[in-house]
C-alpha positions as CSV (number, residue, x, y, z in Angstrom):
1,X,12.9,-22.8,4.6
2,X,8.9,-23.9,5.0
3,X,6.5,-20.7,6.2
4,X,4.7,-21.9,9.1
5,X,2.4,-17.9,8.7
6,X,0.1,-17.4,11.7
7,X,-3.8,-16.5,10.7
8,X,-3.8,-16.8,6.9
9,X,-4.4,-19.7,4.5
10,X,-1.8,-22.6,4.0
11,X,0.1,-21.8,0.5
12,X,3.6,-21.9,-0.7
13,X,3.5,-17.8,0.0
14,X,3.0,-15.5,2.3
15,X,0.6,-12.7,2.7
16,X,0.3,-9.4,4.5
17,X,-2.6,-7.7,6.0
18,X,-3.6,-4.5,4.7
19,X,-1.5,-2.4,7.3
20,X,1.5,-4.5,6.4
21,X,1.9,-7.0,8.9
22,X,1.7,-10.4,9.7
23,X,2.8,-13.4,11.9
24,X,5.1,-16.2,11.7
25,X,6.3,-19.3,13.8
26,X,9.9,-19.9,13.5
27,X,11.8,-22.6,15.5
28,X,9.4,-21.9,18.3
29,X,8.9,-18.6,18.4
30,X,6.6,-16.1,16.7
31,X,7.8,-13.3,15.0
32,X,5.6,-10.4,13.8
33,X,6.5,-8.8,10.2
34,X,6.0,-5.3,9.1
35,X,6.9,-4.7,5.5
36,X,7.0,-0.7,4.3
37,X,7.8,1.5,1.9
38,X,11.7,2.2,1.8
39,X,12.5,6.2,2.2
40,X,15.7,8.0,1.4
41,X,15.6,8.4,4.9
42,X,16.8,4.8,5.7
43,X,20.3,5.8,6.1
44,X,20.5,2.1,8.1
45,X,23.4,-0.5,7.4
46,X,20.5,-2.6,5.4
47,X,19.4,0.3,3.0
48,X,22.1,2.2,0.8
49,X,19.8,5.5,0.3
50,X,21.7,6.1,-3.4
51,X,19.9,2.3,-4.6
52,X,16.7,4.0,-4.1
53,X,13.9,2.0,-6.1
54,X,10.3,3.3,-5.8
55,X,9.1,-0.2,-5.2
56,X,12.0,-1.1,-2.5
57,X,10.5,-2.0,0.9
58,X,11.7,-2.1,4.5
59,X,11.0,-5.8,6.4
60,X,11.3,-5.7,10.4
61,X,11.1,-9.0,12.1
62,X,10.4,-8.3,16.0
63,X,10.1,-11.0,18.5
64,X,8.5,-10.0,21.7
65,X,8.7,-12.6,24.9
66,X,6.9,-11.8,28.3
67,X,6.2,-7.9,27.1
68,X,9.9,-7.3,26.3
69,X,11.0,-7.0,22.2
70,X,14.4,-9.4,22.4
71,X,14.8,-10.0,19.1
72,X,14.9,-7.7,16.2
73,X,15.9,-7.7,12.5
74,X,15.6,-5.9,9.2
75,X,15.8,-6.8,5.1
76,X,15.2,-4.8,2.2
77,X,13.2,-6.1,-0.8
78,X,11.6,-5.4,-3.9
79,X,8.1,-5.7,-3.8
80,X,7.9,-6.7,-7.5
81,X,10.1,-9.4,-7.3
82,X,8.6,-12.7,-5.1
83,X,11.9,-14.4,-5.2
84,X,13.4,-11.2,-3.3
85,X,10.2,-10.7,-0.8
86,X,10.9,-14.4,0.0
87,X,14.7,-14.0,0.3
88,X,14.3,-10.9,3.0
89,X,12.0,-12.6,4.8
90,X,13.4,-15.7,5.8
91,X,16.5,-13.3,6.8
92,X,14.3,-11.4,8.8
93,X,12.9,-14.8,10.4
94,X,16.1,-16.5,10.8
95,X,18.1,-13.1,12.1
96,X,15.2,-12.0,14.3
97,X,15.8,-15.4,16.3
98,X,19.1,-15.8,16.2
99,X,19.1,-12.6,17.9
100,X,16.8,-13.5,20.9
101,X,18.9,-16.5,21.1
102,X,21.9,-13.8,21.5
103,X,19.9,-11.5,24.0
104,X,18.9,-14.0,26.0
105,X,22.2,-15.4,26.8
106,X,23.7,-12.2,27.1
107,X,20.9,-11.1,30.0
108,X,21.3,-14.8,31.4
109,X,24.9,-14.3,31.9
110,X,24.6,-11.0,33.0
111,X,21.8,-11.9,35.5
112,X,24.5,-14.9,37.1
113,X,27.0,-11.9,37.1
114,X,24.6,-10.1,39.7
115,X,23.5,-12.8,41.4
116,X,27.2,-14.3,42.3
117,X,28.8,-10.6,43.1
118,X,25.3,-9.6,45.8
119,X,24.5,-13.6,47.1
120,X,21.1,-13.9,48.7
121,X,20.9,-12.6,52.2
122,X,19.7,-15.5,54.7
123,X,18.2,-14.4,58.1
């Protein structure tokens, strides 16, 4: 997958500003990273708390349209290891998408639902 990073120099990498974030455009939309330290207290379905390594981080992947966060996703890497930074974050890109895409036709259909059961009242 080629990085297409938003506000940074273009390399093969990536890079994080100093709170942990940054910005990427992916298949036309932007999705903003934030990359920290993993806790025992990630009991999530990403993060087995017993694995535990000092230098595992959290990667969330949000993607925010007209004000409202449809898309969301989450990775754990090793901050030591580029290969397994790299790895989490193209899941993070791809799954963050993937679930606007999701949302988004969900809501659609769920807005058509409305719409046909309460039609528009003409005068």
């Amino acid at each position: 997958m080629e990085l297409c990073q938003l506000g940074a120099p273009a390399d093969p990498g990536f890079r994080l500003d100093l709170d942990g974030t940054a910005r990427f455009f992916h298949k036309g939309y932007t999705v903003a990273i934030q990359v920290r330290r993993a806790t025992p207290e990630d009991d999530l379905s990403y993060y087995q708390p017993q694995e535990n390594d000092p230098h595992d981080v959290v990667m969330t992947g949000t993607v925010t349209l007209e004000g409202s966060d449809v898309g969301a996703a989450h990775a754990v890497a090793n901050e030591r290891d580029a290969h397994s930074m790299r790895e989490a974050l193209e899941e993070v890109l791809r799954d963050a998408v993937d679930d606007v895409r999701r949302t988004v036709a969900r809501l659609s259909a769920r807005v058509e639902q409305i719409d046909s059961q309460h039609p528009a009242q003409q005068p």
